[in-house]
Backbone as numpy.savetxt, mean C-alpha at the origin, in Angstrom:
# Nx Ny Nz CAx CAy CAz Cx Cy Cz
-3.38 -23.58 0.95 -4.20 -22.38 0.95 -3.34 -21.11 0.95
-2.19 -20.95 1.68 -1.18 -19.81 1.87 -0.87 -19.44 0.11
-0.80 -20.34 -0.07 -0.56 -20.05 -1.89 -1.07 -19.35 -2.50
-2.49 -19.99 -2.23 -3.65 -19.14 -2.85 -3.64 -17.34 -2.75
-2.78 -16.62 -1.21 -2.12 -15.54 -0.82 -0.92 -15.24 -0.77
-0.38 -15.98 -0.48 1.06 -15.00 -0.79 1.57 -14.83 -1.85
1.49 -15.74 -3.11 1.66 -15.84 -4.24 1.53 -14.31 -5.29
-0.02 -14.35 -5.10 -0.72 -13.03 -5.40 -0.25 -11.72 -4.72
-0.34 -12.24 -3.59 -0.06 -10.66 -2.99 2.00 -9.91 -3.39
3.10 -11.65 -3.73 4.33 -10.94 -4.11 4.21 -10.67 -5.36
3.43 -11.28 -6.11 3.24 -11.02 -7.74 2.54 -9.40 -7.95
1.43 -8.99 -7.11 0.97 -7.66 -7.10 2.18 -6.77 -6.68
2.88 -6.65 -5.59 3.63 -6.54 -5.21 5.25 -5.73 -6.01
5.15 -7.02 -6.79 6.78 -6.69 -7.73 5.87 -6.03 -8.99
4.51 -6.05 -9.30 3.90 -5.35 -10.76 3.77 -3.80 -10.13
3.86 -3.75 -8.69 3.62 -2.20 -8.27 5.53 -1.84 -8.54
6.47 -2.15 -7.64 7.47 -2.39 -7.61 7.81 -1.79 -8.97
7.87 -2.70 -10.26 8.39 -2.35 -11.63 7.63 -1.17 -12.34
6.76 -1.02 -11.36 5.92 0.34 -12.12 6.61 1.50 -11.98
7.08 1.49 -10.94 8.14 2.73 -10.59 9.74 3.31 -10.20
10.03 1.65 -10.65 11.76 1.62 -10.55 12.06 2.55 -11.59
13.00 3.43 -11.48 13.80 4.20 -12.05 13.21 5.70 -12.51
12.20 5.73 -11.89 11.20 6.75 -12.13 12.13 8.26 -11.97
12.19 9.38 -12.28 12.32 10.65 -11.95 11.26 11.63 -10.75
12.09 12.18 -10.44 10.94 12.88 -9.17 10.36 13.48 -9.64
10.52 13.97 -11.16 9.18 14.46 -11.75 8.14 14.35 -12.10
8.23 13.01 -12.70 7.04 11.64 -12.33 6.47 11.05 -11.05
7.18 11.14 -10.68 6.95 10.85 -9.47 6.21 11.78 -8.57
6.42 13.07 -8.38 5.91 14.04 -7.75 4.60 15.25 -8.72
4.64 14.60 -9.98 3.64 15.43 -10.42 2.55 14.87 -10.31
1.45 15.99 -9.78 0.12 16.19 -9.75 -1.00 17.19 -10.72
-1.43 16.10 -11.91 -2.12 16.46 -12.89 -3.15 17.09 -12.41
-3.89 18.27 -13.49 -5.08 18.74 -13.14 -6.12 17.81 -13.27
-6.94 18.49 -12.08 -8.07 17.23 -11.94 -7.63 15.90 -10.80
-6.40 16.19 -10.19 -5.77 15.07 -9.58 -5.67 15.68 -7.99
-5.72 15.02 -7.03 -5.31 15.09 -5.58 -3.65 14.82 -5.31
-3.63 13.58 -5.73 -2.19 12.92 -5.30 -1.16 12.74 -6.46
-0.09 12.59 -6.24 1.07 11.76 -7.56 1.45 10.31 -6.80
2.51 10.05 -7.75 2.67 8.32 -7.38 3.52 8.18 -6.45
4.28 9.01 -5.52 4.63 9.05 -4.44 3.73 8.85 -3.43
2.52 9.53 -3.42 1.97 9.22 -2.51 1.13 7.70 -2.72
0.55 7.89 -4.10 0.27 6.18 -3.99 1.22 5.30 -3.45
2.29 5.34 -3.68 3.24 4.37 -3.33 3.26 4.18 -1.51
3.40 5.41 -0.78 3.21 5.51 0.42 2.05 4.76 0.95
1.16 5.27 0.41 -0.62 5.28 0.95 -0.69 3.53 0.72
0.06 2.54 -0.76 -0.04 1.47 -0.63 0.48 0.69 0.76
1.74 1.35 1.35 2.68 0.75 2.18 1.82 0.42 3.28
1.31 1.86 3.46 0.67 2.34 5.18 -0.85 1.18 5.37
-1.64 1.22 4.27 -2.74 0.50 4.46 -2.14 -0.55 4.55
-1.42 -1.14 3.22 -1.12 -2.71 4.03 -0.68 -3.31 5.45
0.07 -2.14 5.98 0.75 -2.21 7.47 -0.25 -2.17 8.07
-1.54 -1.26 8.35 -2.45 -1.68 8.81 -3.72 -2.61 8.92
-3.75 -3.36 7.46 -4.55 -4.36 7.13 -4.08 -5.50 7.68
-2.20 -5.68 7.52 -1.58 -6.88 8.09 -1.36 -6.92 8.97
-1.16 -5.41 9.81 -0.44 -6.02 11.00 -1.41 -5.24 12.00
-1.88 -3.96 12.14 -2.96 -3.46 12.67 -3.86 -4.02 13.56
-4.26 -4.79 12.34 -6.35 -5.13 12.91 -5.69 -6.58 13.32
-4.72 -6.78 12.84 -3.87 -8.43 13.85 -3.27 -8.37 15.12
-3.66 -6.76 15.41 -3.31 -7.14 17.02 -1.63 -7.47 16.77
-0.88 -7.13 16.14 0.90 -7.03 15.55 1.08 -5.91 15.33
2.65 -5.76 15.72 3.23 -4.38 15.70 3.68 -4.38 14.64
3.38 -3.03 13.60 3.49 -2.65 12.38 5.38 -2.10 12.04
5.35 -1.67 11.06 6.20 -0.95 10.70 5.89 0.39 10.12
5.65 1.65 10.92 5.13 2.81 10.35 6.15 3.95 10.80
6.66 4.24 10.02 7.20 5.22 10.09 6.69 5.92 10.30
7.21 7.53 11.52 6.46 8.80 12.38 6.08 9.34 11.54
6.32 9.73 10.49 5.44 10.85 9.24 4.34 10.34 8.44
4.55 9.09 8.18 3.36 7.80 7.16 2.23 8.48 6.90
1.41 8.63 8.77 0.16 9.04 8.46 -0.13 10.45 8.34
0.47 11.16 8.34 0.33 12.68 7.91 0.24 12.44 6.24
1.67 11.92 5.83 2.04 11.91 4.54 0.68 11.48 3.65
0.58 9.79 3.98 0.31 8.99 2.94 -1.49 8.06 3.77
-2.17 8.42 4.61 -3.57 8.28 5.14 -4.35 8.56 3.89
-5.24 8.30 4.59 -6.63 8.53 3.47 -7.08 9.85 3.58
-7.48 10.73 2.59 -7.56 11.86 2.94 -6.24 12.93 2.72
-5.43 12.45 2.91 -3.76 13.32 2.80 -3.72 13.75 1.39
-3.06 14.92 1.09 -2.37 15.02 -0.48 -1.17 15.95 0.20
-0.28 15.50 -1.21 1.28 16.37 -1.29 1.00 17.78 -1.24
0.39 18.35 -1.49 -0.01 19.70 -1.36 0.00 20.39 0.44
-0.08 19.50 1.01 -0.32 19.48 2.30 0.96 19.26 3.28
1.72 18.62 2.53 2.98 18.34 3.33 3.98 19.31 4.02
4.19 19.11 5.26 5.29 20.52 5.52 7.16 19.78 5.16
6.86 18.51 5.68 8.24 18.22 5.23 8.69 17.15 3.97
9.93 16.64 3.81 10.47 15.91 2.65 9.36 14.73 2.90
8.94 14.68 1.89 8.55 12.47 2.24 9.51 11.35 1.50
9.85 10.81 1.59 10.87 9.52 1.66 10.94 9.58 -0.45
12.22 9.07 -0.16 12.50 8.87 -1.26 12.15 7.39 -2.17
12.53 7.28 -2.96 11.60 6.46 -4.07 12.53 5.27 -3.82
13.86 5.20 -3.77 14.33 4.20 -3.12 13.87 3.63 -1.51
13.53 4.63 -0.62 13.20 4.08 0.69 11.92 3.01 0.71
11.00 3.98 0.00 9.79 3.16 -0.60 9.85 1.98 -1.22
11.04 1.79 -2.01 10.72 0.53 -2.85 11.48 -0.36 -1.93
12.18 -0.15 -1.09 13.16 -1.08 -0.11 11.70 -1.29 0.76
10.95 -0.48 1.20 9.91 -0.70 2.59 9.16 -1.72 1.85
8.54 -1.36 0.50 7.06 -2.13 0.10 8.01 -3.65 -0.16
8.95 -4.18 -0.76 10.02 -5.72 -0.60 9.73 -5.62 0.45
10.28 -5.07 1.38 10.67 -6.36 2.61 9.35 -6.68 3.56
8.14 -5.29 2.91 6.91 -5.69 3.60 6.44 -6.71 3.19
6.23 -6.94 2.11 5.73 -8.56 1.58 6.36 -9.76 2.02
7.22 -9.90 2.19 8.36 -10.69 3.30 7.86 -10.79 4.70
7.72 -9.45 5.20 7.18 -9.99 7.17 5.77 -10.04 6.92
4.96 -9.72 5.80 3.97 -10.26 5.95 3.62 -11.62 5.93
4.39 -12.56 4.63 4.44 -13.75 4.80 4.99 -14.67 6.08
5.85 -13.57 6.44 7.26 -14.66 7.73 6.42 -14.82 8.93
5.19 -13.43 8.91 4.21 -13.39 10.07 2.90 -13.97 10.24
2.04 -14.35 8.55 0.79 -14.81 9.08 0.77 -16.38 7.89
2.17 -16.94 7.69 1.72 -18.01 6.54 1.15 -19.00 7.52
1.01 -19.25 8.43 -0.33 -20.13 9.39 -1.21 -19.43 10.13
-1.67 -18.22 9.45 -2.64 -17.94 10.69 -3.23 -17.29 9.37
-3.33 -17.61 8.23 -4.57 -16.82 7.50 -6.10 -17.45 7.82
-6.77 -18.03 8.90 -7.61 -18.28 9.30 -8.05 -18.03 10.60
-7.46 -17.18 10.91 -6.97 -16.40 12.65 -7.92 -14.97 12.47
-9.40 -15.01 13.42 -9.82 -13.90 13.23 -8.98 -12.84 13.98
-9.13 -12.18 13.32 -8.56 -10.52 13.35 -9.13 -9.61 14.94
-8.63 -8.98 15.67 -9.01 -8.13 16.87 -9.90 -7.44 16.36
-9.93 -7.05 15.34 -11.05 -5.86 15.09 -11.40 -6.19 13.23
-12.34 -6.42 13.42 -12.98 -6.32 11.29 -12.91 -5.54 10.93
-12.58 -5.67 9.53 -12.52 -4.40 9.20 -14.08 -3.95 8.40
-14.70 -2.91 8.57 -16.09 -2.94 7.82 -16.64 -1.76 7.35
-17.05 -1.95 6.41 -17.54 -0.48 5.10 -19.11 0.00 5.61
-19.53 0.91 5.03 -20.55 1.06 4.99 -21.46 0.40 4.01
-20.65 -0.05 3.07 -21.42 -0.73 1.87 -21.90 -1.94 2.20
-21.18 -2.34 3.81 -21.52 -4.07 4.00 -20.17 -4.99 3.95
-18.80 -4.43 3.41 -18.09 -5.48 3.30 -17.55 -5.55 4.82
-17.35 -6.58 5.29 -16.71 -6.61 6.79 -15.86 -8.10 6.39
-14.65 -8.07 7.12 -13.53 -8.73 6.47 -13.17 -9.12 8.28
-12.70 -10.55 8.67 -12.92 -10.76 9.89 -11.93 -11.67 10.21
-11.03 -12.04 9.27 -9.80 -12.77 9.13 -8.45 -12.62 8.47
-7.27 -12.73 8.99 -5.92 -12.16 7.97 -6.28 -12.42 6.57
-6.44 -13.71 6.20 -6.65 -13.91 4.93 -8.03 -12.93 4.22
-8.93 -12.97 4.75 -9.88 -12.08 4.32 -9.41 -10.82 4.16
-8.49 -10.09 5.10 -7.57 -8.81 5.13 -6.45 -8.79 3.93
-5.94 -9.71 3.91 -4.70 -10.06 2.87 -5.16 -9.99 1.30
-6.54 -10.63 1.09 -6.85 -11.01 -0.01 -7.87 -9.56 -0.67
-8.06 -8.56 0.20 -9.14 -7.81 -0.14 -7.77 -6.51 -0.82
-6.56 -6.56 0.23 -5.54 -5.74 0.13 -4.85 -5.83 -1.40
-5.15 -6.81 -1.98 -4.92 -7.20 -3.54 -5.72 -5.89 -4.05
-6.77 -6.34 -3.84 -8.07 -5.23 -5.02 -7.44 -3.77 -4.24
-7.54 -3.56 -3.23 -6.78 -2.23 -2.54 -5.56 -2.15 -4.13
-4.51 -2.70 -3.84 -3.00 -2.37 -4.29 -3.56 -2.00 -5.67
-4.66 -2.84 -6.48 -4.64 -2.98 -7.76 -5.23 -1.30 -7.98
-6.03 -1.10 -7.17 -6.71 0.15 -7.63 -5.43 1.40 -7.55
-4.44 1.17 -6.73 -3.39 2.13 -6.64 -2.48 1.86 -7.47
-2.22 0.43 -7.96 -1.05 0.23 -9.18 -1.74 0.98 -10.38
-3.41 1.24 -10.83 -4.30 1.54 -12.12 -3.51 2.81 -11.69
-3.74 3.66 -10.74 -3.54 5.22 -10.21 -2.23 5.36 -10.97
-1.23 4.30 -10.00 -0.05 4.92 -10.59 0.98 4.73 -11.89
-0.08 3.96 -13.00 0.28 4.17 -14.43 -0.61 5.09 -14.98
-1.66 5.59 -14.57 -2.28 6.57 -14.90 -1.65 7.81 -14.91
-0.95 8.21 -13.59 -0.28 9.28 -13.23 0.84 9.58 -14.29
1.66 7.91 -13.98 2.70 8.21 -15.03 2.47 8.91 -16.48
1.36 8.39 -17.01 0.87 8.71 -18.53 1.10 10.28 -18.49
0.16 10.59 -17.43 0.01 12.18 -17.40 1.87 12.50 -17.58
2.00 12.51 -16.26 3.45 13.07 -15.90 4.25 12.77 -17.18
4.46 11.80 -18.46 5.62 11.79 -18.90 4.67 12.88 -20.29
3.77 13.23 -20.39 3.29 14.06 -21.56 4.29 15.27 -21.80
């Protein structure tokens, strides 16, 4: 069954990963009209939710760096920032080795309800790592669409 997750989640993972190796901070930091964020902050905002989807609502101590949730929360844009946010190498070193303690931490407990569900208003309520792990896919995917979108803009 772990297969069925971790598999997916390093394969999403390295397709976010190659989306933005070697990128310029100009790409990286531009914000098109009509846009809130650039792919810096997607990249962030991917890190931070997963830290809290995996390790959060598991009752496990995360890896969040003191600025994360200012930076890269729901709700945040670069426009808003008072200081530097991490560089594109720090990011791509954090989101590797997160897929790593995520596996090293729940490959027997994706059937381990969670301290707290996570739950929408729409109805979805998610009540197990694996239920957390597997929903964090469709999460990443909607931010990997963002951040070839962005790119398009940014390299015009």
């Amino acid at each position: 069954m772990s297969q069925h997750v971790f598999t997916p989640l390093k394969i999403v993972r390295q397709r976010t990963i190659n989306a933005v190796k070697g990128l310029s901070d100009h790409v990286l930091d531009t914000i098109p009209e009509g846009f809130n964020n650039n792919v810096r902050w997607n990249l962030g905002h991917v890190y931070l939710v997963q830290e809290n989807f995996a390790f959060r609502l598991a009752g496990e101590p995360g890896e969040i760096p003191e600025a994360f949730n200012e930076f890269f929360a729901k709700g945040t844009k670069p426009a808003d920032w008072d200081s530097k946010p991490p560089t594109l190498e720090t990011l791509i070193e954090m989101l590797e080795n997160q897929s790593k303690r995520i596996e090293e931490t729940f490959k027997d407990r994706l059937d381990e309800r969670v301290k707290k569900p996570f739950t929408t208003e729409s109805g979805l309520n998610l009540n197990t790592i694996g239920e957390l792990l597997t929903f964090s896919l469709y999460h990443e995917g909607i931010h990997f669409n963002a951040i070839n979108l962005l790119k398009r803009f940014a390299e015009k």
